[in-house]
ChimeraX commands (.cxc) that place a marker at each C-alpha (Angstrom):
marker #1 position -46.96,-15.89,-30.11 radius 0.5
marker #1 position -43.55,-17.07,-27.71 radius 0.5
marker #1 position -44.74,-16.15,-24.22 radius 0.5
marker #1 position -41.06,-14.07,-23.84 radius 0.5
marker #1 position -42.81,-11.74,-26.54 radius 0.5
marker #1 position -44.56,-8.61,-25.39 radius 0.5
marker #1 position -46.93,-6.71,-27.09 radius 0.5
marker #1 position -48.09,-2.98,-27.52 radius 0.5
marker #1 position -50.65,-2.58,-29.20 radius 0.5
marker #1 position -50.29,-4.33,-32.85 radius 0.5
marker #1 position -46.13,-4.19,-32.49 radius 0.5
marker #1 position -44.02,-7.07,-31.13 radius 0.5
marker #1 position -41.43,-5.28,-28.44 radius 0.5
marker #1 position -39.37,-8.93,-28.10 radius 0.5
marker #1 position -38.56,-9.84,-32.02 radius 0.5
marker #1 position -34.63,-10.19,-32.43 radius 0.5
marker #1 position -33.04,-8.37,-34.78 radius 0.5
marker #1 position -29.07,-9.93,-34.91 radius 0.5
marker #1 position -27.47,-7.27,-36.91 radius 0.5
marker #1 position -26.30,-5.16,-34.46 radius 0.5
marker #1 position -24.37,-7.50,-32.33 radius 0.5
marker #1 position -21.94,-8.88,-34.51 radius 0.5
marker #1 position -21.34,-5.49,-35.70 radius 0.5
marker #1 position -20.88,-4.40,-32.37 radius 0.5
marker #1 position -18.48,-7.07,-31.75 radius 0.5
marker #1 position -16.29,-6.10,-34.55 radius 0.5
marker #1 position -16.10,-2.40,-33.58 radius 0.5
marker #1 position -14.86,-3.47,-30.36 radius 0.5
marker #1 position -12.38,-5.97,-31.51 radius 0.5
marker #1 position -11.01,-3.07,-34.00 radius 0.5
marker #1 position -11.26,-1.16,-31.19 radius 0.5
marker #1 position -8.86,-3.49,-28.66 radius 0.5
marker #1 position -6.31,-4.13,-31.26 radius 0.5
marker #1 position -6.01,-0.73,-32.13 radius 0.5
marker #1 position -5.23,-0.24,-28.15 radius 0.5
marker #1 position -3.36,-2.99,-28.03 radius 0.5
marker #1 position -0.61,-1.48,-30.32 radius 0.5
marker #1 position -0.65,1.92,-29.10 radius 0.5
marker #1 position -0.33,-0.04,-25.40 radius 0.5
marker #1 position 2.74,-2.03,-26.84 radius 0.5
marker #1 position 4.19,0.99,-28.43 radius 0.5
marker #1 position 4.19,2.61,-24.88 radius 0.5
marker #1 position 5.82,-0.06,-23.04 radius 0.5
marker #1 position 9.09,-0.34,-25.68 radius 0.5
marker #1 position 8.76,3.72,-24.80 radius 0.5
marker #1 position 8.72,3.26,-21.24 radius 0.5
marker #1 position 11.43,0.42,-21.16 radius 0.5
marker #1 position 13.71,2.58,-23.24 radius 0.5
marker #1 position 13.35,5.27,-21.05 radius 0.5
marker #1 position 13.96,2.69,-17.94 radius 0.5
marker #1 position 16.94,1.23,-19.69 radius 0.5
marker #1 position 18.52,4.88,-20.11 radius 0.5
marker #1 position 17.72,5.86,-16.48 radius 0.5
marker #1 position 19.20,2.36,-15.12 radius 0.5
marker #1 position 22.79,3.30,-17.45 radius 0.5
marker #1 position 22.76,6.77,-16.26 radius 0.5
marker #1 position 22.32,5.75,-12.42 radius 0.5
marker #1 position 25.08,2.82,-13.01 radius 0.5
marker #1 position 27.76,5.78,-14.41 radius 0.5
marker #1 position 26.40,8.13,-11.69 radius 0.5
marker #1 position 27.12,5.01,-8.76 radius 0.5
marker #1 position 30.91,4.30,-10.85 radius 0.5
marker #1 position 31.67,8.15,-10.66 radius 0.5
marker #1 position 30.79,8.09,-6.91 radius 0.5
marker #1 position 32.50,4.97,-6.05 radius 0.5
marker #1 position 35.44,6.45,-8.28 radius 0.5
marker #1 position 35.27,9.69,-5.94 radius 0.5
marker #1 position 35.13,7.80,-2.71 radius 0.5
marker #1 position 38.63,5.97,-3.61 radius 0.5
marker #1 position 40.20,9.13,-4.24 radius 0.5
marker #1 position 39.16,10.97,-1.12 radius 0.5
marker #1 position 40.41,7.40,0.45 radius 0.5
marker #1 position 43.50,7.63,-0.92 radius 0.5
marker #1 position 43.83,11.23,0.72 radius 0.5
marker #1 position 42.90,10.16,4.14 radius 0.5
marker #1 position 45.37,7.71,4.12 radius 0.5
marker #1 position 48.12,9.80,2.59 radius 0.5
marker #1 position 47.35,12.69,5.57 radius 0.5
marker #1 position 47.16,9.56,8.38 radius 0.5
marker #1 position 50.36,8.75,7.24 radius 0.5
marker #1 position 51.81,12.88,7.08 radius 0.5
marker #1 position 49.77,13.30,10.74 radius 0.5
marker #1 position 51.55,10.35,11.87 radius 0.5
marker #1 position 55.27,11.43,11.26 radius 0.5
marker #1 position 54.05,14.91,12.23 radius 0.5
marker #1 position 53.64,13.49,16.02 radius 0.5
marker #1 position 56.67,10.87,15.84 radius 0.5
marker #1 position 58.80,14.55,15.31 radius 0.5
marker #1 position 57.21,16.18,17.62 radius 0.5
marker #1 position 57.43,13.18,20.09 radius 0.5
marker #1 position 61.66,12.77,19.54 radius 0.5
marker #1 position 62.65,16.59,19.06 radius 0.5
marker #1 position 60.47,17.69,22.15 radius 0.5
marker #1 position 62.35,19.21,25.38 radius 0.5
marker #1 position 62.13,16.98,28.01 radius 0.5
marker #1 position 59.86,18.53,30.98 radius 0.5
marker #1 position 61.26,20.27,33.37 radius 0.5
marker #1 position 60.45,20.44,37.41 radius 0.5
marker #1 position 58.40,24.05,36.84 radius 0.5
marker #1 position 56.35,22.63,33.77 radius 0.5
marker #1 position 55.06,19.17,35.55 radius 0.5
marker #1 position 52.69,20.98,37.66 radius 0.5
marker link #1:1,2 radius 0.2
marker link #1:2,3 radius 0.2
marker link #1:3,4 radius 0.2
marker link #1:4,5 radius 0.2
marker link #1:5,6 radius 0.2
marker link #1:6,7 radius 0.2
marker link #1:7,8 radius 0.2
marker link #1:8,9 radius 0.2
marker link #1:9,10 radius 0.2
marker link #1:10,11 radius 0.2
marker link #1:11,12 radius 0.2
marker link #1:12,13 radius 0.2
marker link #1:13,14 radius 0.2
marker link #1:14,15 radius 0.2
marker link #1:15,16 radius 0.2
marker link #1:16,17 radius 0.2
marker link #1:17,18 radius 0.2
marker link #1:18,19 radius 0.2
marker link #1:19,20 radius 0.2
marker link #1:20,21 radius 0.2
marker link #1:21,22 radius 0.2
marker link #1:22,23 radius 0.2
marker link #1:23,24 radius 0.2
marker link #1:24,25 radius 0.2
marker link #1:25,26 radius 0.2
marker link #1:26,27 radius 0.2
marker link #1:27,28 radius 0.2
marker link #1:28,29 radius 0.2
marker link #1:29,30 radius 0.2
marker link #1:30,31 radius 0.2
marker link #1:31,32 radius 0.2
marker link #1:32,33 radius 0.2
marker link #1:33,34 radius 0.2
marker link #1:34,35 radius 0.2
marker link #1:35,36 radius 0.2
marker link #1:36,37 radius 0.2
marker link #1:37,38 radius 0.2
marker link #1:38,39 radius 0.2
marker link #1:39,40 radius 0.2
marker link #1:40,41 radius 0.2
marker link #1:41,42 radius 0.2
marker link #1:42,43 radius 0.2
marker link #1:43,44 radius 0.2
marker link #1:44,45 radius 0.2
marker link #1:45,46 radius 0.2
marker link #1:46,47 radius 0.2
marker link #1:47,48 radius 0.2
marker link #1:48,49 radius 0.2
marker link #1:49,50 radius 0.2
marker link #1:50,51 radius 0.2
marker link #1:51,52 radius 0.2
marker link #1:52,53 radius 0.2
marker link #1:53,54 radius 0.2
marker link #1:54,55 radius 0.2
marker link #1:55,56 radius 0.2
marker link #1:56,57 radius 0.2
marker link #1:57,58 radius 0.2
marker link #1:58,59 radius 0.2
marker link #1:59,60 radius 0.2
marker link #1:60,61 radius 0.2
marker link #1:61,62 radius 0.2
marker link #1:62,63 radius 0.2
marker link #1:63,64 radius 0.2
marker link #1:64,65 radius 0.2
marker link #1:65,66 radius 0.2
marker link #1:66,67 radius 0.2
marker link #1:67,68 radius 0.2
marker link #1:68,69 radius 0.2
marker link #1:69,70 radius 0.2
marker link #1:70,71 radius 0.2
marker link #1:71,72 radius 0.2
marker link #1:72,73 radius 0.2
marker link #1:73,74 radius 0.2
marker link #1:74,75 radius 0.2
marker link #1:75,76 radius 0.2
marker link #1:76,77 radius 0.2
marker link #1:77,78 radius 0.2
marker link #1:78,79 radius 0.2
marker link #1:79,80 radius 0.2
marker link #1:80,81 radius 0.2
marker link #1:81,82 radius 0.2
marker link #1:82,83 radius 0.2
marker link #1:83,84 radius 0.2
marker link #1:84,85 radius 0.2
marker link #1:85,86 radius 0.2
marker link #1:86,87 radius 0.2
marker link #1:87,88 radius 0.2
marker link #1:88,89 radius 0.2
marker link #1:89,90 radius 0.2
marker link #1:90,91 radius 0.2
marker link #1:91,92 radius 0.2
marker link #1:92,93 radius 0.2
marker link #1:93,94 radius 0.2
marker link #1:94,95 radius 0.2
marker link #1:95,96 radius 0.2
marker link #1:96,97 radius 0.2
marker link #1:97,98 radius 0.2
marker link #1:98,99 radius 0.2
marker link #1:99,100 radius 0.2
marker link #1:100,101 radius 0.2
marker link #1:101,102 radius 0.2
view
């Protein structure tokens, strides 16, 4: 008897039986590749789904840079209006008088 077996009674509680590990190993390498493709299904998901939010925030950044040009454009047109507004006001004003410098 190998001194790593142990005994009850008349039955040997240390024999090997190696069925049950290859078999094992098999279920669990079905088992990975099986995740493995829903896992790699997920990420081409996920990456289309990144792809469309990165387009959508570059038309949402174009529209907003688009928007701040315009209102640019105003400011500078009204600058300009504001500016001839006070070089009128400057020439046509009366000059002050003695009573109104006080």
């Amino acid at each position: 008897m190998p001194p790593f077996a142990l005994t009850r009674g008349s039955k040997t509680l240390g024999s090997y039986n190696p069925y049950p590990f290859p078999f094992l190993l098999f279920l669990s390498s079905v088992t990975q590749l099986v995740f493995m493709f829903i896992i790699l299904v997920g990420q081409d998901v996920l990456g289309q789904a990144g792809d469309t939010r990165a387009q959508q925030t570059l038309l949402d950044t174009e529209a907003v840079l688009h928007e701040c040009h315009r209102l640019q454009q105003h400011l500078l047109q009204q600058d300009t209006i504001i500016v001839e507004i006070c070089a009128y006001v400057t020439e046509h004003a009366p000059a002050p008088t003695a009573a109104t410098e006080t």
